[in-house]
C-alpha positions in Angstrom: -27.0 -10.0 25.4 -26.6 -6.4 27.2 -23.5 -5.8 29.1 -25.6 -5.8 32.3 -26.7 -9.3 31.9 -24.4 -12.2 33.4 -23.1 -14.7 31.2 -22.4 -18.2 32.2 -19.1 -17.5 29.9 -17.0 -15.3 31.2 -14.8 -12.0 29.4 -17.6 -10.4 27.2 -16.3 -7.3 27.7 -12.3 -8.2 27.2 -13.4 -9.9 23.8 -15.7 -8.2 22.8 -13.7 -4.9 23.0 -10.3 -6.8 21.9 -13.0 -8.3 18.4 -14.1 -4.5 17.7 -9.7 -3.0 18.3 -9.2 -5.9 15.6 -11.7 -5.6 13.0 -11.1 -1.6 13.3 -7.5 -1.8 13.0 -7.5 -5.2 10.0 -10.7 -3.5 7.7 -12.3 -0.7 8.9 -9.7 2.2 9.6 -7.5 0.6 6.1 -11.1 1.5 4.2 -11.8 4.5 5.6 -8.7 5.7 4.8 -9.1 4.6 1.2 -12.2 6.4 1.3 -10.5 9.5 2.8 -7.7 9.1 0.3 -10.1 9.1 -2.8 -12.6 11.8 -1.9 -9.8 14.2 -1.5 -9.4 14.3 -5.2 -12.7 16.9 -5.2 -15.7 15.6 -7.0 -14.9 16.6 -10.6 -11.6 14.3 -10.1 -13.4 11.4 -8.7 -15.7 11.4 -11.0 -13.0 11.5 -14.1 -11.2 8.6 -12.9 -14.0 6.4 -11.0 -16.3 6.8 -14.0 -14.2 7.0 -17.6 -15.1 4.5 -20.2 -12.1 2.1 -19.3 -13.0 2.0 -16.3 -16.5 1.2 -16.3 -16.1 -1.6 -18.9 -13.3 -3.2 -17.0 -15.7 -3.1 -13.6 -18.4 -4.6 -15.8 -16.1 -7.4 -17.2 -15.0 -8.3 -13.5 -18.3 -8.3 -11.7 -19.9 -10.4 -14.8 -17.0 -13.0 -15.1 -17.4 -12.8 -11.5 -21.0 -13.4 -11.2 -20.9 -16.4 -14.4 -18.5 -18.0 -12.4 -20.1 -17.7 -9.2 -23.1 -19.4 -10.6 -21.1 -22.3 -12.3 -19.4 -23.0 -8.7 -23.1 -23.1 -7.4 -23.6 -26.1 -9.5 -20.3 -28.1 -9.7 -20.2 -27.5 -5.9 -23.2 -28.8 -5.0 -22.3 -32.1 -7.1 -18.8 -32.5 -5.8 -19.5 -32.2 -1.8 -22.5 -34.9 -3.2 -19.7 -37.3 -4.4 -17.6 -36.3 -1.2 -20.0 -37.2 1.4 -22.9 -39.6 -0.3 -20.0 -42.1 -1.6 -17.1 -44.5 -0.8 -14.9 -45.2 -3.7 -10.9 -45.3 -4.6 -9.0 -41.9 -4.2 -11.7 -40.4 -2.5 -8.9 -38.4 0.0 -7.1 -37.2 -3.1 -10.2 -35.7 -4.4 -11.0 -34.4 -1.1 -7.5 -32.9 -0.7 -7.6 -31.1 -4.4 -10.6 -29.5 -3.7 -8.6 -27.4 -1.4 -5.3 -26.7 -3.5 -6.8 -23.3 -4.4 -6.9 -22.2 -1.7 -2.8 -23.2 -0.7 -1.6 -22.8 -4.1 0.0 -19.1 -4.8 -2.2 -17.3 -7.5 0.6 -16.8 -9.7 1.3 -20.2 -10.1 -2.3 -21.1 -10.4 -2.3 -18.3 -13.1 0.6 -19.6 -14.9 -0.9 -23.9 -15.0 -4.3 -22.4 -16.0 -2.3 -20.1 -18.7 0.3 -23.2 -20.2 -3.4 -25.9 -20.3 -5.6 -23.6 -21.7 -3.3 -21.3 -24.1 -3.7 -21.9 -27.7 -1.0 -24.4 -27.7 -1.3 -26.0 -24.4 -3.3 -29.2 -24.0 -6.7 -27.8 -23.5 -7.0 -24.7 -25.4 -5.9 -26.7 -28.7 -9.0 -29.0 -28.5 -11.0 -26.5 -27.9 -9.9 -24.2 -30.1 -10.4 -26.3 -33.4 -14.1 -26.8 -31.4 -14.4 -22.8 -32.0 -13.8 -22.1 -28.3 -10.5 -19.7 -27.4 -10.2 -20.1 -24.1 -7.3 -17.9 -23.0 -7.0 -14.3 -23.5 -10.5 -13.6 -23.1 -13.3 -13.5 -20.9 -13.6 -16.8 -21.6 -9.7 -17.4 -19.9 -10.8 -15.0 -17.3 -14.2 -17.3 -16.2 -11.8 -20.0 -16.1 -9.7 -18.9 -13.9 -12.3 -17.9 -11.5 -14.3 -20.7 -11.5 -10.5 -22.4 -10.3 -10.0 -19.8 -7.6 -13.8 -20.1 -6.3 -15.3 -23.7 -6.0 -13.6 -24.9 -2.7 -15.7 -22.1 -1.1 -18.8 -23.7 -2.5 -18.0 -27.3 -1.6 -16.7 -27.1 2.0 -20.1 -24.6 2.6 -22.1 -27.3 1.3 -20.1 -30.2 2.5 -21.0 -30.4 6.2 -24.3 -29.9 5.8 -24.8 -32.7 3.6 -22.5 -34.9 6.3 -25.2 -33.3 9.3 -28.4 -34.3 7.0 -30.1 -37.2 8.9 -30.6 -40.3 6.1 -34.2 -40.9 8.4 -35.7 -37.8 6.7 -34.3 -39.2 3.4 -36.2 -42.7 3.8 -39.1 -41.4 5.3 -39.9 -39.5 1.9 -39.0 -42.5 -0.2 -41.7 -44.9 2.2 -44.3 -42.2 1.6 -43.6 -42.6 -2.7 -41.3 -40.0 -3.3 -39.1 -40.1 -6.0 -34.9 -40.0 -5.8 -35.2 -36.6 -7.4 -38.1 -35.5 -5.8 -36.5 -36.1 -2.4 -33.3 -34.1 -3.4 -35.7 -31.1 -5.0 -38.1 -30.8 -2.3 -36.7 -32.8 0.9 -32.7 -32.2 0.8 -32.2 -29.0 -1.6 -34.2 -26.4 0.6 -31.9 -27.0 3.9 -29.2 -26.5 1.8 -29.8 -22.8 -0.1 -28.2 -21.2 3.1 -24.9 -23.1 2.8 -25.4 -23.0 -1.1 -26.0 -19.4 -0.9 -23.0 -18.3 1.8 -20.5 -20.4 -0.6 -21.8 -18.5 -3.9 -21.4 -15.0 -2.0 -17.7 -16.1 -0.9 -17.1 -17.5 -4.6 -18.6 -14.2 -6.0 -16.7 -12.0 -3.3 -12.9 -14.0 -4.0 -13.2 -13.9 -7.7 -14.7 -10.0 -7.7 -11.1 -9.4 -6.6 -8.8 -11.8 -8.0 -6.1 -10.4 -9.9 -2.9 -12.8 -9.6 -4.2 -16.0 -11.3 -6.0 -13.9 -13.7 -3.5 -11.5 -15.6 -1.5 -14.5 -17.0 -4.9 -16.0 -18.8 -6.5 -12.5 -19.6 -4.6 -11.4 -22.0 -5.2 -7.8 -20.4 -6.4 -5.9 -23.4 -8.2 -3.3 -22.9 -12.0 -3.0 -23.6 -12.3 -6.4 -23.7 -10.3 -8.1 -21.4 -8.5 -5.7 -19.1 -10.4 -6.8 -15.1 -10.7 -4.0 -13.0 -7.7 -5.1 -10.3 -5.4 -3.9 -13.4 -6.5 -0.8 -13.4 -6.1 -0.2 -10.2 -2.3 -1.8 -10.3 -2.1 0.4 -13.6 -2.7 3.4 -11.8 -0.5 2.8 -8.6 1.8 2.0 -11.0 1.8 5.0 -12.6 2.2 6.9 -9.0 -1.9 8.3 -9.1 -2.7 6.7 -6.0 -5.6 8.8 -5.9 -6.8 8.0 -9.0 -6.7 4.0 -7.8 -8.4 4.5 -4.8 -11.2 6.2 -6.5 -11.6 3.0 -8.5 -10.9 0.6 -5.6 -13.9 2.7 -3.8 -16.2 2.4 -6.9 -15.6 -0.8 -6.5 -16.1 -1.6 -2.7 -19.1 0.3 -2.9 -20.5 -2.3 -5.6 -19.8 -5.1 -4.2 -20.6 -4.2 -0.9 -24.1 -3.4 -2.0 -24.1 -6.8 -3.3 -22.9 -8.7 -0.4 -25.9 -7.1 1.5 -28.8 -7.9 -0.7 -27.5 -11.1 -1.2 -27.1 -11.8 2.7 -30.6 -10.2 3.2 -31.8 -12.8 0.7 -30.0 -15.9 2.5 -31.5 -14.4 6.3 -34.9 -14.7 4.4 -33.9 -18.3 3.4 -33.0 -19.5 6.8 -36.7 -17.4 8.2 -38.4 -19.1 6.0 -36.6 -22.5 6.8 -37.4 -22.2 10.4 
């Protein structure tokens, strides 16, 4: 819609100015002054702290933690808004409600729980520790964690789709022969990439950043399981504030790039859909 064209809802302008003051003042003039704030180091200076060896294997544990938990969530999502919405069965508002206690919980707390279950000692990590699995203070610990922080974006983007998805479509492909899981691969799984793919991207993006939840259960070692957050915290820390936006930018820039080719491939999904 141009600004000469009449809508039958009126205030475009007011809103749509007061949307572009907001998003300015919440995200874009806070990053550009990171930006501004991590360039004026000179080249030679961004480069030392963006790009040392600490720092590059601490972005690569974050993003690939992130990414393996991302794609867990895409799975154990998809199965738990199926429970939510395809059956009736006792407790089924509990389980609806604790699907959302990441995102109320403080990340410290959740941090600390994940830490006491999953430690060496704790009720979890003992199990699986005899089964040759230490789960805490590792990038094991650190998966954990961000599979915890992550799947409620997965479910409640799949969940109302599955609750829209008209059960005639559904019968119709079982009266014309087709198999309970052919009807999920080829009938119900295809108008649900979008959501599937929107609540990966928001899993991916929450976890890329996480840092409260995950300290406790990392173990923070570094070269192995120091996340990129800490360095950043490390650095402030230490009063180079510079030297942490430089990272934080690195960093941005990543994921940014990410977000876009993953949003271009989920506007391809819902073309193709159409």
């Amino acid at each position: 819609m141009t600004f000469r064209e009449r809508s039958i809802l009126p205030g475009f302008r007011l809103t749509f100015a007061w949307t572009v003051i907001y998003l300015s003042v919440i995200v874009l003039i806070p990053l550009g002054g990171m930006f501004a704030k991590s360039f004026s180091l000179g080249w030679g200076e961004f480069v030392e702290h963006a790009f040392a060896h600490r720092t590059l294997v601490s972005l690569r544990l974050s993003f690939t933690t992130a990414l393996i938990a991302a794609l867990i969530n895409l799975f154990a999502g998809f199965v738990i808004a199926w429970v939510l919405t395809r059956y009736d069965f006792f407790g089924k508002r509990l389980l609806d409600t604790l699907v959302d206690l990441p995102f109320a919980l403080p990340t410290a707390v959740a941090g600390i729980a994940l830490c006491t279950v999953y430690a060496e000692n704790g009720s979890l990590g003992a199990p699986l520790l005899k089964a040759g699995i230490k789960a805490a203070y590792n990038p094991v610990g650190i998966t954990i964690a961000l599979i915890f922080i992550g799947l409620p974006f997965v479910v409640r983007s799949v969940q109302p789709v599955l609750e829209d998805f008209e059960r005639e479509i559904e019968e119709a492909a079982g009266s014309l022969g087709a198999t309970r899981l052919q009807t999920i691969r080829l009938v119900i799984l295809p108008s649900l990439i979008p959501a599937l793919l929107s609540g990966t991207i928001m899993a991916f993006s929450r976890a890329l950043g996480e840092y409260g939840s995950v300290i406790f259960i990392a173990g923070n070692i570094p070269f192995k399981s120091e996340i990129a957050p800490l360095i950043i915290v490390t650095k402030l820390e230490q009063h180079n504030v510079q030297g942490a936006t430089a990272v934080a930018a690195i960093m941005l820039m990543i994921s940014f790039a990410l977000l876009v080719a993953l949003n271009f491939l989920q506007i391809r999904q819902k073309r193709k859909a159409r």
